[in-house]
N, C-alpha and C positions, 0 to 999 in steps of 0.2 A: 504494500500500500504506500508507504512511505515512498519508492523510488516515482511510484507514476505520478501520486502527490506532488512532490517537490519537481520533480520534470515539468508536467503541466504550468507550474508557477513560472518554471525558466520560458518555456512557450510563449507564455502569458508577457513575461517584458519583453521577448524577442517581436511581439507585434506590436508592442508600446503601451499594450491595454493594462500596466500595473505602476501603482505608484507605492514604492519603496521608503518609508521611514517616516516620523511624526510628522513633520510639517508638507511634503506633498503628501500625503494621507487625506490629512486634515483640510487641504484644498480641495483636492478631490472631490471630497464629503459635504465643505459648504460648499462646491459651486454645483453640489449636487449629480456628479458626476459621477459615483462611487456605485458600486451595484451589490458588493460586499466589501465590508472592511476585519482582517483576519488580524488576531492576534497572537503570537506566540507565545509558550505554557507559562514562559519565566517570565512573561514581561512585568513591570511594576504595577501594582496596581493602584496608583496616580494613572500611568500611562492606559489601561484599563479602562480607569473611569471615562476618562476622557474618549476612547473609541467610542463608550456608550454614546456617551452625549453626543459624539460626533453621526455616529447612527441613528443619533434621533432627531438632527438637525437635517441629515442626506437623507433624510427617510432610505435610509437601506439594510438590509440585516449585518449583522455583526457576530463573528463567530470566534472564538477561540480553538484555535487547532495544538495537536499532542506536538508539536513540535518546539524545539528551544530559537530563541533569538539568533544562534551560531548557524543551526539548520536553517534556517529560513533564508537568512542574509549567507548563506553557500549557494545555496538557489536561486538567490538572486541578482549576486555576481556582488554581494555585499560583505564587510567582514561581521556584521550583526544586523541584525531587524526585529526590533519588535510589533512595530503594524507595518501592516499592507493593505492598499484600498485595490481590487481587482474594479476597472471601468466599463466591463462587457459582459454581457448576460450568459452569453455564451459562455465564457472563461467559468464565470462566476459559478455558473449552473454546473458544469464538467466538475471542478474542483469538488462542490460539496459531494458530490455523486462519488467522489474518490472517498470521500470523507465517509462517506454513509454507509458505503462498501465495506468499512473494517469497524464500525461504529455505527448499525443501524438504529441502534436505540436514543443515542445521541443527537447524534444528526442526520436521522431520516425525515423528521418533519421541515426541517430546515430544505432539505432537496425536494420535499415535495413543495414548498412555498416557493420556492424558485422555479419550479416546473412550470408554475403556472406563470411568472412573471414573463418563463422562457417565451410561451406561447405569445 
C-alpha cells in the first residue's frame, strides 16, 4: 500500500496538481483550490489544527495519513512535509482509494464522499 500511496503522490507533483508544505497548503485551501489536504502521522498538532481550519475554510476534506513527515516529503522530492493540499479530484479521489484499500474502516467513507465529488 505504502509504495502505490507514496508513488501516486510523486505522480500527483509530477503534473503540478500538489502543493507541498504549510504555506502553499494553506493557499491552496483559501483560494479554495484544495480538493484534499493530507497530513502526516507526526505532524504537530498546532500544524493539525490548522489543516482543520484550513478544511473548513476550502470546504475540502482533510485526512490524516499513516505516514511520517520524512515519508511524505521522500515522495515529494522534499527533505520533510507535514501537509499537502492535492488540487485535483482525480488525484484526490485515487489517493484515498489507496488509502481505503489497507484501511477500509478508516477511510472508506472518506473515498466514498469523494466518489461522488468525482462524479
Amino acid at each position: 500500500m505504502s509504495d502505490g500511496f507514496l508513488s501516486l503522490l510523486g505522480l500527483c507533483v509530477k503534473a503540478g496538481m500538489l502543493s507541498a508544505g504549510d504555506e502553499p497548503a494553506a493557499d491552496a485551501a483559501q483560494a479554495r483550490n484544495a480538493r484534499l489536504l493530507l497530513s502526516a502521522s507526526d505532524a504537530a498538532e498546532n500544524t493539525v489544527r490548522r489543516i482543520r481550519q484550513l478544511a473548513d475554510i476550502g470546504q475540502c476534506m482533510w485526512l490524516s495519513v499513516p505516514f511520517s513527515r520524512a515519508e511524505l516529503g521522500q515522495a515529494v522530492g522534499r527533505g520533510q512535509c507535514a501537509v499537502l493540499a492535492v488540487r485535483d479530484v482525480g488525484f484526490a479521489d485515487a489517493l484515498v482509494h489507496r488509502l481505503a484499500q489497507s484501511d477500509p474502516e478508516r477511510y472508506g467513507p472518506a473515498a466514498e464522499k469523494l466518489d461522488l465529488k468525482a462524479k
